[in-house]
N, C-alpha and C positions, 0 to 999 in steps of 0.2 A: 271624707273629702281628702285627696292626695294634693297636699300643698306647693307650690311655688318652692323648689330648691330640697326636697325630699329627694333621698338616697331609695334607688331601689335596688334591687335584686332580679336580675331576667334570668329563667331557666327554659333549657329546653334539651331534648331526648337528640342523639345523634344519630348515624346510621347502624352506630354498634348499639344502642340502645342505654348509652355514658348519659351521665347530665352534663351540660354544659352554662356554666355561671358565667353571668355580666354584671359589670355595675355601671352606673346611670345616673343622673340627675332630671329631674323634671324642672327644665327652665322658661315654658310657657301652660297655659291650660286653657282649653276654650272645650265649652261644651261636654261633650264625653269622650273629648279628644288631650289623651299628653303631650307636648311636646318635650322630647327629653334629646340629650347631647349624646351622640355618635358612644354605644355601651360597648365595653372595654372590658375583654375575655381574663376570668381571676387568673386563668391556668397560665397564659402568654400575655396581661399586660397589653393585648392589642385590642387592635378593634377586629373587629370582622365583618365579613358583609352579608348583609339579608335581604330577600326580596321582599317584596309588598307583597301580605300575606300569610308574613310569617305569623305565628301566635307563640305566646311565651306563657309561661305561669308568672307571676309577677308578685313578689312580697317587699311589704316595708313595715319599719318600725317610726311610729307616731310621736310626736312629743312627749304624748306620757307612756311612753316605752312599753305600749302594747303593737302585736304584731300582727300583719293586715296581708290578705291575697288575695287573690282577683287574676283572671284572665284576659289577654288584651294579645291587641293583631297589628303588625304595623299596616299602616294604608298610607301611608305616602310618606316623602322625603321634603327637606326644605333645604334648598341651597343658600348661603348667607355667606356673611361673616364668621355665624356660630353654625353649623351645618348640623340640622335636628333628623328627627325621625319624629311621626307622628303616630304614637298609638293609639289606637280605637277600642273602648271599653263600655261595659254595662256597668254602672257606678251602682245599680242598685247589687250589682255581685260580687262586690266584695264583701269578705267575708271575714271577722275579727278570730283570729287562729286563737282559742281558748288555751290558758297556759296558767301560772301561777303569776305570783308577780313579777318576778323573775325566771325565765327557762335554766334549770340546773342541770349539767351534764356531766353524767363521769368522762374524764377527759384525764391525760397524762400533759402535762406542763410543765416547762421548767419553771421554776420561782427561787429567789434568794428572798431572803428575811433576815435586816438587820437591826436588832432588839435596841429602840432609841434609848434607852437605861444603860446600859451594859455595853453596847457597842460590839455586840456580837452579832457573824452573821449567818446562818443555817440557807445551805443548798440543795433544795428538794426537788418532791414532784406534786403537783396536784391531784387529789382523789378525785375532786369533782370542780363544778365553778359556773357562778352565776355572774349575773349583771351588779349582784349583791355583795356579793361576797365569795367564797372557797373554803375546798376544805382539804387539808396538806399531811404529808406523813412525816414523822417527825421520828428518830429514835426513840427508846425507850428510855433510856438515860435521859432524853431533855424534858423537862414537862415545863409547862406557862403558866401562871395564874391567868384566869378570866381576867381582861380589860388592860393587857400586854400590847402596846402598841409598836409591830411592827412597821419601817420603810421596804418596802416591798414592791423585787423588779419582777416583771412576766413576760415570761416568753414563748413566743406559739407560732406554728407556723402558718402562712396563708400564700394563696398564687404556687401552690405545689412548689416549694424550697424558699420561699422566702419569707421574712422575720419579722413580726410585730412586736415592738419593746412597750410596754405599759408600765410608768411607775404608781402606787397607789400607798395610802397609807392604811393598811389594817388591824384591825383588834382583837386578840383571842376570847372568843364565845364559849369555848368550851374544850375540854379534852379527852378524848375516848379512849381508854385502851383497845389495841388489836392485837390477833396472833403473831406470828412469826418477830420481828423485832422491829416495830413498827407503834407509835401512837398515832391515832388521825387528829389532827386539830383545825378546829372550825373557827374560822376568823369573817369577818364583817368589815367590809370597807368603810372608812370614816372619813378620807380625805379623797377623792378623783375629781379628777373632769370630767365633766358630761362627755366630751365628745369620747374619751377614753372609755368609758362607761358603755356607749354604743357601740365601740369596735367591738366590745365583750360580749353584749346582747346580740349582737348581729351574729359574730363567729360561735359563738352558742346556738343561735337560729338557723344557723347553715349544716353544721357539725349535726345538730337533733337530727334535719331534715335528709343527710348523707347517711346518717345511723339508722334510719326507718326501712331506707331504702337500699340498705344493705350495701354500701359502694364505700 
């Protein structure tokens, strides 16, 4: 069931055969119908306009941060105050995107880490990074003890140039050595916000779904 005030995700194929992302709120529901607010293109920030008839693939992530899609058609418009679109779906067809508990992505991120003990702070990059946690490269000269709690900034891009800042507090799980001159360390978030949590899971969920699909 897609709730009252759930974030979604619209995609669809262009005439170059590009994806094209929106995001949305569903702010009524009746039947097998959404009504969601005027979706706003990640790449321009705008809105765009669709006829009736359009279909979209459509994903969201649920309160317990599992990830859900379904195909859905606008069939009509509502003029108001709050100006909606109505989408029309098979509720029996959505479909729970099997994943881990968290979707993990090798991904390059900026991050700083500043060691609450010591007051030092290391400017890296991300190996990979979940809704959970990350895993960062580190010189060879620094190594952590397990249960090192870094304040930790992140940064990534989203809307093709522009910046999402996340602070979080994380803990060293462990330390790998690798080649070249490089440790990777695996650290575990112990302090977020939820909502900050989801920007993560979501740009995780986009990024997967950009990387399957080769773009």
């Amino acid at each position: 069931m897609v709730k009252i005030g759930t974030n979604l995700t619209l995609e669809i194929d262009d005439m170059d055969n590009d994806i094209k992302r929106f995001k949305c709120r569903v702010v009524e529901q009746k039947d097998q119908q959404l009504y969601i607010d005027y979706p706003i293109n990640t790449a321009t920030n705008r809105t765009d306009i669709f006829p009736v008839g359009t279909s979209f693939r459509v994903f969201y992530v649920d309160d317990n941060q599992m990830a859900y899609r379904f195909v859905a058609e606008i069939s009509g418009r509502i003029r108001g105050n709050v100006p909606m679109l109505k989408l029309s779906y098979d509720h029996t067809s959505v479909k729970k995107i099997q994943r881990r508990e968290y979707v993990r992505i090798d991904t390059t991120m900026d991050v700083s880490l500043k060691d609450q003990q010591i007051n030092t702070t290391v400017v890296t990059l991300t190996a990979d990074i979940s809704g959970g946690g990350m895993a960062v490269h580190v010189p060879k000269g620094m190594t952590y003890d397990a249960g090192t709690v870094f304040d930790t900034l992140l940064v990534f891009q989203v809307n093709q140039g522009g910046y999402q800042y996340i602070f979080v507090q994380a803990e060293v799980i462990r330390m790998k050595e690798e080649v070249d001159h490089h440790h990777i360390m695996s650290l575990k978030f112990v302090s977020i916000d939820e909502r900050d949590r989801e920007k993560i899971i979501q740009y995780c969920f986009e990024e997967q779904l950009r990387q399957r699909r080769g773009n």
